[in-house]
N, C-alpha and C positions, 0 to 999 in steps of 0.2 A: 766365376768358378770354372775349371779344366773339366770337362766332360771327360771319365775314365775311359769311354767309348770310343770317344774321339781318338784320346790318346793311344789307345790299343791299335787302331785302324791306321793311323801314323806309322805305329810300328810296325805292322803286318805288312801294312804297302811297301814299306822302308824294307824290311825282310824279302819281300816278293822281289824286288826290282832287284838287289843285292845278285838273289837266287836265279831269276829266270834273265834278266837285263844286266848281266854285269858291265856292260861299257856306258851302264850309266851312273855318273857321279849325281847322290842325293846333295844339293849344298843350302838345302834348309828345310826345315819344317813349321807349321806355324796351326792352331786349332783353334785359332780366332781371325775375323777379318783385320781387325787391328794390328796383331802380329804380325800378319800375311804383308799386308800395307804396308806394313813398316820396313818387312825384308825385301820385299817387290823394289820399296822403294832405293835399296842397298845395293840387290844381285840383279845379272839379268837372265835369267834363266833360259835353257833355250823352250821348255815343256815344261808348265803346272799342270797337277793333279792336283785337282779342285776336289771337294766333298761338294753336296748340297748344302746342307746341315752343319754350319759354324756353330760354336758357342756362342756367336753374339752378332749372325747373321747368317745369309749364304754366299756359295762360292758365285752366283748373280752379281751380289754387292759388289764382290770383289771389280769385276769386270767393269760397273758402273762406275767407280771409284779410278780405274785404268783403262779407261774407251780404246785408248790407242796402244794396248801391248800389244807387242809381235811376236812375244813367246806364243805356242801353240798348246792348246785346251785339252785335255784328259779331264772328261767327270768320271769320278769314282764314287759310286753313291747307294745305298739301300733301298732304290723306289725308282721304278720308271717313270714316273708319273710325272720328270721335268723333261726328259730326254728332248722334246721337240725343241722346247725352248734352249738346253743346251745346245742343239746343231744351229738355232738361230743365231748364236752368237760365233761361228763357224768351229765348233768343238770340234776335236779330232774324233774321240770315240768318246763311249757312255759307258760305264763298264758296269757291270752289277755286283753286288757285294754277298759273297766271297765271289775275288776275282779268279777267274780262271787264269790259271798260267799260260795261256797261249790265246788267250783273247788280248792278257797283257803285252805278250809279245808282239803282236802285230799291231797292237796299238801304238807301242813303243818305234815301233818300223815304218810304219805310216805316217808319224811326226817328223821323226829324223827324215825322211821322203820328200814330205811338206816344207821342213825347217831348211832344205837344201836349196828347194825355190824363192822366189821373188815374195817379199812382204806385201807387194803389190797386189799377190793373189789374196792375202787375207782382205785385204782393204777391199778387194772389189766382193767377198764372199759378206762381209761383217756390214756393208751396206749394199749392198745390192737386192 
């Protein structure tokens, strides 16, 4: 079953970026890891914005499931309480919910920043 919450946070994000990020093209969404996986497995996105909190896992799983993306990590989430382990996994930013529009901004700018350098940087960040 679709968490309405979920799906609201979809849309707000999706709204947000529209609003504050417009050179950036949303080209999916997904409020289960299964979904996620499955479009992961389709697009290559250059930046996910992860949740913690899937309907039928977390945005963790996801990464477990894709050890070697090279898209780069936005958590978008209602709880500090992973952020360490988000940055272990070399996340770009952690954003807290409601997102501020200018925390998004530069989060958004510091990917595109990241996404311009070498994939070699995440590799050395994601085990190192």
């Amino acid at each position: 079953m679709r968490s309405p919450t979920l799906l609201y946070t979809i849309q707000v994000l999706q709204h947000d970026l529209e609003t504050y990020c417009p050179d950036v093209q949303v080209i999916g969404t997904a409020p289960s890891i299964v979904s996620a996986a499955k479009l992961l497995r389709q697009l290559t996105p250059n930046v996910n914005f992860f949740d913690i909190l899937l309907s039928d896992g977390t945005g963790f799983d996801l990464l477990e499931i894709f050890p070697n993306l090279t898209s780069r990590i936005i958590f978008v989430t209602a709880s500090d309480e992973f952020a360490i382990r988000a940055f272990r996994y070399a996340a770009v930013d952690y954003l807290l919910k409601p997102v501020d529009p200018d925390q998004l901004k530069a989060a958004v700018r510091r990917a595109h920043q990241l996404w311009s350098g070498s994939a070699e940087s995440l590799h050395l960040l994601r085990n190192g």
